[in-house]
N, C-alpha and C positions, 0 to 999 in steps of 0.2 A: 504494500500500500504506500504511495507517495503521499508526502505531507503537501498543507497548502503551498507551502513556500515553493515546493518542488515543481506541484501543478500550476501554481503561476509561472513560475520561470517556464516551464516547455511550451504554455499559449501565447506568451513575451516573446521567445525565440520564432516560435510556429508565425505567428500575426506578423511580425515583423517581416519576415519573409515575404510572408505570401504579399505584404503593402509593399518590399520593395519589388516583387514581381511586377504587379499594376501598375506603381511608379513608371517602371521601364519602358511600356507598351505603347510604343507611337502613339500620336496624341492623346495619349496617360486618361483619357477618359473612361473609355469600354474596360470593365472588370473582366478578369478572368474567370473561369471556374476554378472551385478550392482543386488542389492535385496534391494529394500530402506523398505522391512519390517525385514531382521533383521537390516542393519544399524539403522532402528529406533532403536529395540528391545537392541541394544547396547546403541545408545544414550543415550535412557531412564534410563538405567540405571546407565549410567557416571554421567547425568546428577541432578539422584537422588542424588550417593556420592557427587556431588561436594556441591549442596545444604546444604546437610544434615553436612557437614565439613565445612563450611562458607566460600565455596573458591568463591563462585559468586553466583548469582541469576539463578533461569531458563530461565530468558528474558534474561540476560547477554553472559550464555552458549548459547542458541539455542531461538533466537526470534521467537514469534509466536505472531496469532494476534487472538484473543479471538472471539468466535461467538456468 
C-alpha cells in the first residue's frame, strides 16, 4: 500500500507529463488522449537522468512497490 505522500508524488510526476505532452503539440491547443504507456516511456526516462545526475533516487522520483 502506498502512502498519501507516495500517491501524490506518482499523479505530480504522471500530470506533469502528460501537461508537458499537450504543451508540445502544434498549436498546444487540441489535448491529447491520456497514454500512460508513453507517459511511462517519458518517465522512465527522466527518471533514468535524474538518477544517473544525483538529483534523487527512483523511489524518490516515482515510488513503486517491488514484486
Amino acid at each position: 500500500m502506498f502512502t498519501n505522500q507516495q500517491t501524490e508524488q506518482q499523479d505530480r510526476v504522471d500530470n506533469a507529463i502528460y501537461d508537458m505532452i499537450c504543451n508540445v503539440v502544434p498549436g498546444g491547443v487540441e489535448k491529447i488522449e491520456w497514454d500512460i504507456e508513453l507517459i511511462g516511456t517519458i518517465r522512465d526516462a527522466i527518471s533514468t537522468y535524474l538518477v544517473d545526475k544525483d538529483v534523487c533516487t527512483e523511489q524518490e522520483f516515482y515510488p513503486y512497490k517491488k514484486i
